[in-house]
TORTORRO-722692 format. One record per residue (C-alpha): residue number from 1; x negated, y negated, z; residue in one letter. Coordinates in steps of 0.5 Angstrom, whole numbers, plus 500, padded with zeros to 3 digits. Layout:
N
<site><i>NUM</i><x>X</x><y>Y</y><z>Z</z><aa>A</aa></site>
...
//
This chain:
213
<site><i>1</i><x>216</x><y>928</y><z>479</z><aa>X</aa></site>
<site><i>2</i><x>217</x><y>929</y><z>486</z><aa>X</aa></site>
<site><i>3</i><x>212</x><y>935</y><z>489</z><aa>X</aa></site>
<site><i>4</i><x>214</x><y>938</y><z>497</z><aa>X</aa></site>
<site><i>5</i><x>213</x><y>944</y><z>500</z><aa>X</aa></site>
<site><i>6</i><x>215</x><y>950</y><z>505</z><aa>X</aa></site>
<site><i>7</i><x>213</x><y>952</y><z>512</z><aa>X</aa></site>
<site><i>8</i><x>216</x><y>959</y><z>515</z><aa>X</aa></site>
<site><i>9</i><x>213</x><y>955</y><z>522</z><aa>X</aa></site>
<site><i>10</i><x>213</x><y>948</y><z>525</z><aa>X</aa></site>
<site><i>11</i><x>211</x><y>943</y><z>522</z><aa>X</aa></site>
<site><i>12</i><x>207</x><y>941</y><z>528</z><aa>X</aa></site>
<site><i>13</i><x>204</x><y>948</y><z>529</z><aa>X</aa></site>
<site><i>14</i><x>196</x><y>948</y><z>531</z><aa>X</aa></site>
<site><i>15</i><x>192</x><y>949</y><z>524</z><aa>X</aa></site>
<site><i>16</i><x>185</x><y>948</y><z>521</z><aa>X</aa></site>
<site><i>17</i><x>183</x><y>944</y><z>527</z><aa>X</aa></site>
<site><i>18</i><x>189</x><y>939</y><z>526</z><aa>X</aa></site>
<site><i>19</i><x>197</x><y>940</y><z>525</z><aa>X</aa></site>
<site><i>20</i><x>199</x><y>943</y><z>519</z><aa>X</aa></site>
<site><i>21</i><x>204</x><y>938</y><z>516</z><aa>X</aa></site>
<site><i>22</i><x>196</x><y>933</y><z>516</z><aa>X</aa></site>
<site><i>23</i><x>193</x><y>939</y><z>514</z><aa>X</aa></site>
<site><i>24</i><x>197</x><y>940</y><z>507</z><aa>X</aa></site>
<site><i>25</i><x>197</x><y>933</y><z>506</z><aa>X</aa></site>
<site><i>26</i><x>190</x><y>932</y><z>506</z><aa>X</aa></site>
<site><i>27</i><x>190</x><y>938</y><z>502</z><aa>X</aa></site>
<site><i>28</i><x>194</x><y>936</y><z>498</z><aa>X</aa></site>
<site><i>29</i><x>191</x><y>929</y><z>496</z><aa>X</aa></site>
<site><i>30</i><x>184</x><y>932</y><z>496</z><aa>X</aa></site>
<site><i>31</i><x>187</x><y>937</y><z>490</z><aa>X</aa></site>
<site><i>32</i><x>192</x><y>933</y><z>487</z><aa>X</aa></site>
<site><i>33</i><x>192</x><y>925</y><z>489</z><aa>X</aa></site>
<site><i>34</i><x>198</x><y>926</y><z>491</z><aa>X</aa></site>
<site><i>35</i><x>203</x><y>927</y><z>498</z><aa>X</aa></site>
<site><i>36</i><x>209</x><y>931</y><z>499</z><aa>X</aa></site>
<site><i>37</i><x>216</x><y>927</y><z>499</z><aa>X</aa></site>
<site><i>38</i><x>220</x><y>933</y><z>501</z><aa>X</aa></site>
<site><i>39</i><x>218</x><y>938</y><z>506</z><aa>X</aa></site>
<site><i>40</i><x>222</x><y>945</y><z>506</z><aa>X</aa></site>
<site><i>41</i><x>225</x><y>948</y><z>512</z><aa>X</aa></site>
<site><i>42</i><x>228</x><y>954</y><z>514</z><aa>X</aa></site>
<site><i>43</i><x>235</x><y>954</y><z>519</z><aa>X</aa></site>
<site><i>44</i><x>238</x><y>961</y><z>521</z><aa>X</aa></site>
<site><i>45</i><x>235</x><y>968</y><z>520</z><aa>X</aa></site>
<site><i>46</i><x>232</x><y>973</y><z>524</z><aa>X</aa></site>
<site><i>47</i><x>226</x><y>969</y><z>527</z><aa>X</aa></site>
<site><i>48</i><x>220</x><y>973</y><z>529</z><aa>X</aa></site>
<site><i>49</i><x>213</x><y>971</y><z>532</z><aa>X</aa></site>
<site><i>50</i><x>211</x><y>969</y><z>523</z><aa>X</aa></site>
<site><i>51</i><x>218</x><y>965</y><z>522</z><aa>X</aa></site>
<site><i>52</i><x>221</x><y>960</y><z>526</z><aa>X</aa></site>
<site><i>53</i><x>227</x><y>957</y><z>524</z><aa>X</aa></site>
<site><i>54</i><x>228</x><y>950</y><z>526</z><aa>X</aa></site>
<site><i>55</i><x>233</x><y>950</y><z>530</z><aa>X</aa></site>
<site><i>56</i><x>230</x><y>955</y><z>534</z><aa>X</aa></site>
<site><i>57</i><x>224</x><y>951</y><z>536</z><aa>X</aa></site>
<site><i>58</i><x>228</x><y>947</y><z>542</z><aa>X</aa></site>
<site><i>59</i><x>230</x><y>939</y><z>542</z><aa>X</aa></site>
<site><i>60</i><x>223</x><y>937</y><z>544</z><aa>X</aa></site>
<site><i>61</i><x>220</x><y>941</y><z>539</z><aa>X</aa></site>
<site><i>62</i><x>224</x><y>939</y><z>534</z><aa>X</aa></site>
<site><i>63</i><x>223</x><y>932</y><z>536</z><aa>X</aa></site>
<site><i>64</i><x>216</x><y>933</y><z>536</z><aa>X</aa></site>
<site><i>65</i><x>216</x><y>936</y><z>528</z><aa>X</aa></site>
<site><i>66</i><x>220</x><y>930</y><z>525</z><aa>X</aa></site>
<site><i>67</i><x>215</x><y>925</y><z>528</z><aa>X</aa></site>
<site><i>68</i><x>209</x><y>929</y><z>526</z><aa>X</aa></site>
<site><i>69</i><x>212</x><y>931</y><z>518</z><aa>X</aa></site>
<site><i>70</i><x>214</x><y>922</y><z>518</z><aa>X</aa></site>
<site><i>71</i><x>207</x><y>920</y><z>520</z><aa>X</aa></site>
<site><i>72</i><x>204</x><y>924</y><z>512</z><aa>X</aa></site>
<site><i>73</i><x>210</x><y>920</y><z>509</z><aa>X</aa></site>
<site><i>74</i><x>215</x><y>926</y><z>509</z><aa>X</aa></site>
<site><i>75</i><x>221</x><y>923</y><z>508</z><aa>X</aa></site>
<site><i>76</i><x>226</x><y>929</y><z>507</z><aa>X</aa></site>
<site><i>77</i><x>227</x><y>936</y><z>510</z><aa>X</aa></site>
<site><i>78</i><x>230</x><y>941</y><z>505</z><aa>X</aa></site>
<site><i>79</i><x>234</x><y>946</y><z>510</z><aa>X</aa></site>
<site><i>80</i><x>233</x><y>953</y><z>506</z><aa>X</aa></site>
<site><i>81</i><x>237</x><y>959</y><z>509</z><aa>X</aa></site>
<site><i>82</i><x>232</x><y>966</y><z>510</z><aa>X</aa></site>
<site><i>83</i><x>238</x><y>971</y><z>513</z><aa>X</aa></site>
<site><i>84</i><x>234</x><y>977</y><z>512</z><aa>X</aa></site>
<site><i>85</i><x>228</x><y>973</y><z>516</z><aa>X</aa></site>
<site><i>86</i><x>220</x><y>974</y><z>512</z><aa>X</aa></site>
<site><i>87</i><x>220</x><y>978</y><z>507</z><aa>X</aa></site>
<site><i>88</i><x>214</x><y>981</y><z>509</z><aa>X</aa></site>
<site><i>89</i><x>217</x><y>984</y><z>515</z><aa>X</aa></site>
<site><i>90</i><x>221</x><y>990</y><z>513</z><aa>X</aa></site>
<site><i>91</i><x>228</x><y>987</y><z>515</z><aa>X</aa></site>
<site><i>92</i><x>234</x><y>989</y><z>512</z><aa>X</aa></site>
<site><i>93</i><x>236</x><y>985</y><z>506</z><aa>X</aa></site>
<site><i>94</i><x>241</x><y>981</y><z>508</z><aa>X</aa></site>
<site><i>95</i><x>244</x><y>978</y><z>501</z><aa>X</aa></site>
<site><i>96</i><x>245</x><y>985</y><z>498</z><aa>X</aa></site>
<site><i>97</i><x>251</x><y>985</y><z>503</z><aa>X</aa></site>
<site><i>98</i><x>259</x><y>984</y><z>503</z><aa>X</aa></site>
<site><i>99</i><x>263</x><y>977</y><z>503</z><aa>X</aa></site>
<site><i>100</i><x>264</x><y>977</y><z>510</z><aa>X</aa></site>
<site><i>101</i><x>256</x><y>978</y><z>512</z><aa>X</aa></site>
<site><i>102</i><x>255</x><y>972</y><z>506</z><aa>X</aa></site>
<site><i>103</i><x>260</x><y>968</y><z>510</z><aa>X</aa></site>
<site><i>104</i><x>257</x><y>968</y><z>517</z><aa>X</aa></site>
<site><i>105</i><x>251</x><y>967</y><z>515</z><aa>X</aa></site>
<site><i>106</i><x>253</x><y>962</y><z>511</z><aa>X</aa></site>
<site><i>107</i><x>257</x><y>959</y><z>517</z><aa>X</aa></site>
<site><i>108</i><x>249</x><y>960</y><z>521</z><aa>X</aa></site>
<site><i>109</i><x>246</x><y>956</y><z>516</z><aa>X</aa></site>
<site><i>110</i><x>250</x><y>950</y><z>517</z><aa>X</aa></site>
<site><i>111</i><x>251</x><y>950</y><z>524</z><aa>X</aa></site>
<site><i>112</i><x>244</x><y>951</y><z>525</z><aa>X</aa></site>
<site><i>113</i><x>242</x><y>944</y><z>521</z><aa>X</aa></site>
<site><i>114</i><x>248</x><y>941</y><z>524</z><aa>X</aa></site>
<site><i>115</i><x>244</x><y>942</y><z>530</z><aa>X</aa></site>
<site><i>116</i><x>238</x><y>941</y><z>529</z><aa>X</aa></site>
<site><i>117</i><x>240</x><y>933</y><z>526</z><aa>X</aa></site>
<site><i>118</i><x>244</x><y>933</y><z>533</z><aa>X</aa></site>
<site><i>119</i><x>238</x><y>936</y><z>537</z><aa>X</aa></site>
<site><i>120</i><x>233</x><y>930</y><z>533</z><aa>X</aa></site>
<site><i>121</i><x>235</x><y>926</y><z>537</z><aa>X</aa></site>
<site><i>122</i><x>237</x><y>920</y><z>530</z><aa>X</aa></site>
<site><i>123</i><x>231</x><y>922</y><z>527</z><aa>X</aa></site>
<site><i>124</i><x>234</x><y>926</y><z>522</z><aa>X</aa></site>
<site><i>125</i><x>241</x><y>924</y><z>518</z><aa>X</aa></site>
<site><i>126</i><x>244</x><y>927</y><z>513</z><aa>X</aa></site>
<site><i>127</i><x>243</x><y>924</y><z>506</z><aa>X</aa></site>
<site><i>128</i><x>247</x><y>917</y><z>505</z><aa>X</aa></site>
<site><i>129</i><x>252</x><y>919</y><z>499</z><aa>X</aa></site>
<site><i>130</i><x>254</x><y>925</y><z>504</z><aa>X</aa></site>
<site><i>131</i><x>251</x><y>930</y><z>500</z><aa>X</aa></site>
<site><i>132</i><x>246</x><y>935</y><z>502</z><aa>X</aa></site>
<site><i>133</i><x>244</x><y>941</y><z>499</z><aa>X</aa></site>
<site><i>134</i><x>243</x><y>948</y><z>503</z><aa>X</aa></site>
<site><i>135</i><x>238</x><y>953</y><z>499</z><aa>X</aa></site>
<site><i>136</i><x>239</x><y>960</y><z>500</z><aa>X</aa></site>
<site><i>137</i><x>232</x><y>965</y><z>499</z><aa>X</aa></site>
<site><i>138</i><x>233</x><y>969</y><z>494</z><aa>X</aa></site>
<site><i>139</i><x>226</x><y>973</y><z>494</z><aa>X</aa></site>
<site><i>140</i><x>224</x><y>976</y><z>487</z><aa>X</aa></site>
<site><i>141</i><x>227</x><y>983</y><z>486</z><aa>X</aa></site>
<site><i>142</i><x>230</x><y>983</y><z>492</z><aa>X</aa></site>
<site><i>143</i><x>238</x><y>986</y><z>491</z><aa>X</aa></site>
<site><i>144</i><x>243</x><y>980</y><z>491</z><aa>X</aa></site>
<site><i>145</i><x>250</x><y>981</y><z>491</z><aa>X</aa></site>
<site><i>146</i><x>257</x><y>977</y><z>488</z><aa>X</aa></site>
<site><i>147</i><x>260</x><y>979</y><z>494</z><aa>X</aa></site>
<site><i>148</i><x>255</x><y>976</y><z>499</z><aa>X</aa></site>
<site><i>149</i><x>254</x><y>970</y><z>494</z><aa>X</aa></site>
<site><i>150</i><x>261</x><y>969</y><z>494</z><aa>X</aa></site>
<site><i>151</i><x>262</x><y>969</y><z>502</z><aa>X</aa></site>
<site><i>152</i><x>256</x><y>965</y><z>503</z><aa>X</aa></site>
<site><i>153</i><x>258</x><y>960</y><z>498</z><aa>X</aa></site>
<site><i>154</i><x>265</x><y>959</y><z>500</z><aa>X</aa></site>
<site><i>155</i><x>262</x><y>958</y><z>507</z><aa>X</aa></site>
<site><i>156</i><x>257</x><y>953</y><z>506</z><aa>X</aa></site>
<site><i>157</i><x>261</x><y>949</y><z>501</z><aa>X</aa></site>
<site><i>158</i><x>267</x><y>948</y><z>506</z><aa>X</aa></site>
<site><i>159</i><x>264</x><y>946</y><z>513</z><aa>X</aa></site>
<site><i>160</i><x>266</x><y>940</y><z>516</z><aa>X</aa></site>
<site><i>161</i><x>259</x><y>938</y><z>518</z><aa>X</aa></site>
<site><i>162</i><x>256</x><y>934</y><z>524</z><aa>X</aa></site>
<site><i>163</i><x>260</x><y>928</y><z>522</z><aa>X</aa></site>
<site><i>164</i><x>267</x><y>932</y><z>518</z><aa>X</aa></site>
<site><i>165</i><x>265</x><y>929</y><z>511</z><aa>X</aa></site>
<site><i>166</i><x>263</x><y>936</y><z>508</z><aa>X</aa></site>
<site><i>167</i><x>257</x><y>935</y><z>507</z><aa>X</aa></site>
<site><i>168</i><x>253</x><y>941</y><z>505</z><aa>X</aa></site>
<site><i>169</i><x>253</x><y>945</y><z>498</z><aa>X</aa></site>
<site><i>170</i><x>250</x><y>951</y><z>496</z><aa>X</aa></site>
<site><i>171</i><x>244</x><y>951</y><z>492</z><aa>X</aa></site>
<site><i>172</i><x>239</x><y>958</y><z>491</z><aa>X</aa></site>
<site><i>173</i><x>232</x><y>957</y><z>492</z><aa>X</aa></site>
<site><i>174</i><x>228</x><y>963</y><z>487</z><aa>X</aa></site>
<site><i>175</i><x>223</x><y>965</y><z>483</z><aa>X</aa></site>
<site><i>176</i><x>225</x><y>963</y><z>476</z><aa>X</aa></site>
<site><i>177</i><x>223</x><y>970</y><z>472</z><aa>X</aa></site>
<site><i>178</i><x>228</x><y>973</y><z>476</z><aa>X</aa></site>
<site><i>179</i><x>234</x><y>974</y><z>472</z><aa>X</aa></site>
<site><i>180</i><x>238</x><y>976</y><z>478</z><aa>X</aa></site>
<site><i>181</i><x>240</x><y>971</y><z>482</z><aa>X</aa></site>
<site><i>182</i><x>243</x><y>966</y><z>474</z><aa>X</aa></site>
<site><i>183</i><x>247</x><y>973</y><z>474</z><aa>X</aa></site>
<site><i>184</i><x>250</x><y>971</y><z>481</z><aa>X</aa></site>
<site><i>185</i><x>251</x><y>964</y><z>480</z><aa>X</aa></site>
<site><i>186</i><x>254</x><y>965</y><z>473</z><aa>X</aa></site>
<site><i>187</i><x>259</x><y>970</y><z>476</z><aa>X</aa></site>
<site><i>188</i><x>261</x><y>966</y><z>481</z><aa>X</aa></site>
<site><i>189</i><x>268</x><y>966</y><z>484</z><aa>X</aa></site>
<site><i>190</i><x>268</x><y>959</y><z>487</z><aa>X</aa></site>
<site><i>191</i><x>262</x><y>956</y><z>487</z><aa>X</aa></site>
<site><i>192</i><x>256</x><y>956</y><z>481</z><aa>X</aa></site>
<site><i>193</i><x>250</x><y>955</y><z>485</z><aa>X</aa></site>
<site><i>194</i><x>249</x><y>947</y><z>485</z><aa>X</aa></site>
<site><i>195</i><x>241</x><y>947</y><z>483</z><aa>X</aa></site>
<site><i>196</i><x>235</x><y>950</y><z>484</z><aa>X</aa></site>
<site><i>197</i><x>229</x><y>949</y><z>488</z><aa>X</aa></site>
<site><i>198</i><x>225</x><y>953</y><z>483</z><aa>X</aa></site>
<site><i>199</i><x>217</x><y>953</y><z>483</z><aa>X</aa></site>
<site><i>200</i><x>216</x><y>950</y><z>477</z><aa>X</aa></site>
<site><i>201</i><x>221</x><y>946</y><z>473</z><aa>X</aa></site>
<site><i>202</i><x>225</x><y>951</y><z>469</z><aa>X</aa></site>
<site><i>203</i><x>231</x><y>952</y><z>465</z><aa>X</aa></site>
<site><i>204</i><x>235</x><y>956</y><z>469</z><aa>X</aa></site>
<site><i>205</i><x>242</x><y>958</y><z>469</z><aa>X</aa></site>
<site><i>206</i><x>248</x><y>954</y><z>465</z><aa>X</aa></site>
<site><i>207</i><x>251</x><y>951</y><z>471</z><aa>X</aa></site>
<site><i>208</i><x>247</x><y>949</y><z>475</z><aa>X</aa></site>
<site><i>209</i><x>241</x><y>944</y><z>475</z><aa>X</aa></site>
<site><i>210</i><x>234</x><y>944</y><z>477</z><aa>X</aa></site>
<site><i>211</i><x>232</x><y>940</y><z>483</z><aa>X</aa></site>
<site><i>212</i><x>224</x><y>938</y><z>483</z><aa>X</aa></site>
<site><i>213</i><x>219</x><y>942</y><z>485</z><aa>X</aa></site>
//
């Protein structure tokens, strides 16, 4: 099974007296002999001094960050979708809102990971088979709407992409014990979510399946 992570900051950004993707890694070797395959990274939303979207970090340090995630042999960046920014930082919940709110931020979403590939410098690309999924953060109990869903969804699964291929699909990434998000996706005008990035393997939703946690 494939084990990756998630960071709100740089994968480059100072920690525990090194950068933060060789501190996890060396952490994680110590704990579980194994390394992340896979390293989630958050594109759009409202950033703030404990959230920094990729996009937001500037060509150079986009450039720096890849090359810092490929020296611990991290060979794929997961874009996840955070509208409402951190949890934590008392933000307006932008996933409770209408269709057209989940429609542009949708459209932020893929427009920030077209840039961001672009702003690599050929560092980062999408997948060979054209298909990448972007994840949506669906904190636990936190209100989720259809009609947010519905717009976002549409959004996302009808970008052209940076290269016109319409390469994204719009997958969730939530907590498996809350039920609210498989309601969503069930009831979906368009488009079920394509997986899950859940924390733990689990039977989720009818349509959709489980990407590796």
């Amino acid at each position: 099974m494939a084990s990756g992570v998630d960071s709100v900051t740089p994968a480059n950004s100072s920690y525990g007296g090194t950068d933060l993707a060789a501190y996890v890694e060396s952490y994680n070797m110590q704990h579980t002999g194994t390394t992340s395959v896979f390293w989630g990274r958050y594109f759009a939303g409202l950033p703030d001094k404990k959230f920094i979207p990729m996009n937001y970090e500037g060509t150079t340090n986009i450039q720096q960050e890849c090359d810092k995630m490929k020296a611990q042999g991290i060979r794929w960046i997961v874009p996840i979708n955070s509208p409402q920014g951190v949890a934590s930082n008392g933000a307006s919940v932008r996933i409770a809102g209408t269709y057209s709110d989940g429609y542009a931020d949708g459209q932020a979403a893929c427009k920030a990971v077209s840039d961001t590939i672009t702003a690599s410098g050929g560092r980062l690309q999408l997948p060979g088979n054209d298909y990448l999924d972007i994840y949506l953060d669906v904190e636990p109990h936190f209100p989720f709407s259809q009609d947010y869903w519905n717009g976002w969804s549409d959004a996302v699964n009808n970008n052209a992409g940076p290269n016109n291929s319409y390469p994204f699909y719009s997958a969730c990434y939530c907590d498996p014990a809350d039920g609210q998000p498989c309601v969503v996706s069930d009831n979906a005008t368009n488009w079920p979510f394509d997986v899950i990035w859940a924390n733990e393997p689990s039977t989720m939703c009818g349509g959709c399946s489980i990407s590796p946690a």
